[in-house]
C-alpha positions as CSV (number, residue, x, y, z in Angstrom):
1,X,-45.8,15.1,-59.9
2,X,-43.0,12.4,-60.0
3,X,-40.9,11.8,-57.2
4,X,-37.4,13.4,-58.7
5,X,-39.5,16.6,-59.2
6,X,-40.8,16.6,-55.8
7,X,-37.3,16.1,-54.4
8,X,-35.8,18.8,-56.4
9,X,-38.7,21.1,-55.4
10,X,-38.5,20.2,-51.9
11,X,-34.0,20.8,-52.0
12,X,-34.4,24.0,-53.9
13,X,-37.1,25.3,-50.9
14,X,-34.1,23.9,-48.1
15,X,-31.6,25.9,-49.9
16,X,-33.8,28.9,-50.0
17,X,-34.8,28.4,-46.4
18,X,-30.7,27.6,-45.4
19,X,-29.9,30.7,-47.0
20,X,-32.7,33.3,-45.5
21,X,-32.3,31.8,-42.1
22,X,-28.3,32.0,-42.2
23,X,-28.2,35.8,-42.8
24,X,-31.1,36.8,-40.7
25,X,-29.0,34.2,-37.4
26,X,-26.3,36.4,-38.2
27,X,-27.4,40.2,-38.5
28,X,-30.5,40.3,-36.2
29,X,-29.2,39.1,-33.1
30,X,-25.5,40.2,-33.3
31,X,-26.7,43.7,-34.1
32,X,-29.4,43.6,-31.7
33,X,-26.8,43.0,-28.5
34,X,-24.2,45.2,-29.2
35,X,-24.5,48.6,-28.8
36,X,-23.0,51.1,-31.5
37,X,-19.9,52.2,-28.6
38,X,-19.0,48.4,-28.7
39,X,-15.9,47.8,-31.1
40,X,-17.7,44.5,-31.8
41,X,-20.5,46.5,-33.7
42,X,-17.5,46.9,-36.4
43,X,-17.2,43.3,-37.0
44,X,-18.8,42.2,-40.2
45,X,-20.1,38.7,-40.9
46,X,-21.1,37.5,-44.2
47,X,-22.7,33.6,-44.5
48,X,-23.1,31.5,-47.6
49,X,-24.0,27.6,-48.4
50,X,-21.7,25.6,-50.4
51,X,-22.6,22.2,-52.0
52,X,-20.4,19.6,-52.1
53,X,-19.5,17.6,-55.1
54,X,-17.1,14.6,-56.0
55,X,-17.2,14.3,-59.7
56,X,-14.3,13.1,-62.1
57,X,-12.4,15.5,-63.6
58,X,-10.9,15.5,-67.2
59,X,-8.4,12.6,-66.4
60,X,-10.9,10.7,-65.0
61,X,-9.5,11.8,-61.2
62,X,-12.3,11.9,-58.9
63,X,-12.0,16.0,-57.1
64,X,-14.4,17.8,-55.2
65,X,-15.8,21.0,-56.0
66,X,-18.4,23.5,-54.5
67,X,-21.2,25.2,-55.8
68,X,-23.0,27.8,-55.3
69,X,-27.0,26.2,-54.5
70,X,-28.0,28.3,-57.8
71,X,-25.4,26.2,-60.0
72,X,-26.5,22.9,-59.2
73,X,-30.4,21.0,-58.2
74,X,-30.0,20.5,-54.5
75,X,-31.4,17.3,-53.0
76,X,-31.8,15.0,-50.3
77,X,-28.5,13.3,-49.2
78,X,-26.4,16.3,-51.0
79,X,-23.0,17.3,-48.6
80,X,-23.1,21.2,-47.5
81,X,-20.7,23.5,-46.8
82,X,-21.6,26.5,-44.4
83,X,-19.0,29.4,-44.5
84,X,-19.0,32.0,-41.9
85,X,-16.4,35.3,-43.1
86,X,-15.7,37.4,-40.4
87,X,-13.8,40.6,-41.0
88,X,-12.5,43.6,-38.3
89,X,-13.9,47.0,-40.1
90,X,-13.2,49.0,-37.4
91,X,-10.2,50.9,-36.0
92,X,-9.7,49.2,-33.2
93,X,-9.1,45.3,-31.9
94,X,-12.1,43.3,-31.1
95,X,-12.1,41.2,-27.9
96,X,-15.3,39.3,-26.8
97,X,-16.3,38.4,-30.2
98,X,-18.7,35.1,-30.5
99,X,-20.5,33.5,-33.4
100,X,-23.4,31.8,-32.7
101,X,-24.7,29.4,-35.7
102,X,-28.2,27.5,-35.9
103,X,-28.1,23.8,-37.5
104,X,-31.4,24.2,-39.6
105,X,-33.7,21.7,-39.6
106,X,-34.0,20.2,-42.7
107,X,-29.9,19.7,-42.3
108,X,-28.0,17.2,-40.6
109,X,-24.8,17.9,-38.9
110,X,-21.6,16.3,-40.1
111,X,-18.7,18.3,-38.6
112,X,-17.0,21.8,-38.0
113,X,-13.5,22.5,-39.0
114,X,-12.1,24.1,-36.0
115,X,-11.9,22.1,-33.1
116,X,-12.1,24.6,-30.4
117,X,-16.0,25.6,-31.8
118,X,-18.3,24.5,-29.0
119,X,-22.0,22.7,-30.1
120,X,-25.3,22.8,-28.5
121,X,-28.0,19.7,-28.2
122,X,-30.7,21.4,-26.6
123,X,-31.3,24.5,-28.9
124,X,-29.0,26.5,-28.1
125,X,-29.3,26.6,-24.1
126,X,-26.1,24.8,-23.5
127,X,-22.2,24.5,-25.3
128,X,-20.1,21.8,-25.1
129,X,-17.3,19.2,-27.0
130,X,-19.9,16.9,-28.9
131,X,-18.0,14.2,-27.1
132,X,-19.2,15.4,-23.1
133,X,-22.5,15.7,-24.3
134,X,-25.7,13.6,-23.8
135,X,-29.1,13.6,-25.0
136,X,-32.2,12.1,-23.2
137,X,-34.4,10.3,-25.2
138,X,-38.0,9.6,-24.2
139,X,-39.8,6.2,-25.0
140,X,-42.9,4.5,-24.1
141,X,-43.5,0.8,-24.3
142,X,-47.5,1.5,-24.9
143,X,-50.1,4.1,-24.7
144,X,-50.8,3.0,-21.4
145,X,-47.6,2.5,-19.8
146,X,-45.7,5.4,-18.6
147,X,-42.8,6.7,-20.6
148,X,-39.0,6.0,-19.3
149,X,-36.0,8.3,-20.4
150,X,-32.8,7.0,-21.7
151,X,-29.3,9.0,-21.6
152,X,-27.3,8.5,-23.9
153,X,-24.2,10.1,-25.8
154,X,-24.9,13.3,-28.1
155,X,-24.8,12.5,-31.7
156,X,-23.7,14.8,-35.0
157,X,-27.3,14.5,-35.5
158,X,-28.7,16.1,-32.4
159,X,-26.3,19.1,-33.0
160,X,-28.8,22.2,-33.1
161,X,-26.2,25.5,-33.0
162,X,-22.9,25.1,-33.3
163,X,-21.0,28.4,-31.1
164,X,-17.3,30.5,-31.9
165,X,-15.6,32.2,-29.0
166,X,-12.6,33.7,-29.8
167,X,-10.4,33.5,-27.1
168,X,-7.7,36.2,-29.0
169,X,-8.3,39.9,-30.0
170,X,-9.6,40.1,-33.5
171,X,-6.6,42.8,-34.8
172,X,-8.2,46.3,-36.9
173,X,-8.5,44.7,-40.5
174,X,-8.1,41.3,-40.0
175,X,-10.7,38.1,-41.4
176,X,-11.1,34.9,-41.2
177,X,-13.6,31.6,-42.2
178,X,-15.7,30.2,-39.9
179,X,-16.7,26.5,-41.4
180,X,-18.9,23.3,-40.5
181,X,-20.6,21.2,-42.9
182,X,-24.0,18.8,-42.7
183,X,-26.2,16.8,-45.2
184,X,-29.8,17.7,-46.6
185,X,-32.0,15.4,-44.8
């Protein structure tokens, strides 16, 4: 199998992977810890994957568009766009109300667009500004020489969640977007 195949197989399977484990982060554990008295049971979240595109347009302008992942072959080094929709279904404000996102794997952090979204380094264990943050990296000079740990200042690329807390009530109807983008490693 050429390369180019192989690399189109393996973006379409990240895309496929992106999208299962989006939904299921979503529904499974925000259901799971609210009970059905809990307003926040009424809030409704709906996830999708956007790829990002700069091509020229018919003047010749470079513009950027996004795709859907079933419009486009998704591969290695492609820009992705992660949209979280929120919307208030029920009758009443929601207070409380956090959104916790996991960085897939296969997916390289670039940035979130609201700067008052918190990341985690460690799986999920721990939320900070990307800027206070530090990761310890472990190296070894030899196989027979102990290992030493380095600190050193968290990365876009160590980001493993990425966390929401909405510090205002969420009125009776009201929606929003929730966005943060990465690259397909």
């Amino acid at each position: 199998m050429s390369s180019i195949r192989t690399l189109l197989i393996e973006g379409a399977f990240v895309v496929g992977i992106l999208m299962a484990g989006i939904t299921t982060a979503h529904a499974a554990p925000l259901q799971a810890a609210i009970q059905s008295v809990d307003p926040r049971a009424n809030m409704k979240i709906e996830s999708a994957v956007l790829v990002e595109r700069t091509e020229p347009d018919a003047t010749g302008q470079e513009t950027t568009k996004l795709y859907k992942p079933t419009e486009v072959k998704v591969i290695p080094g492609d820009k992705l766009v992660f949209v979280n929709t929120y919307r208030n279904t029920g009758g009443a404000a929601v207070t409380g109300f956090v959104v916790n996102n996991p960085v897939h794997k296969a997916v390289t952090f670039t940035g979130v667009n609201e700067d008052w979204a918190l990341v985690s380094v460690d799986g999920g264990q721990n939320f900070g500004k990307l800027t206070e943050l530090t990761v310890t990296d472990t190296a070894s000079e030899s196989d027979d020489a102990p290992s030493t740990s380095i600190a050193r200042a968290a990365q876009p690329s160590d980001v493993t969640h990425i966390r929401w807390t909405f510090d205002q009530a969420i009125a009776s109807g009201a929606s929003g977007e929730l966005r943060f983008s990465g690259i397909v490693k």
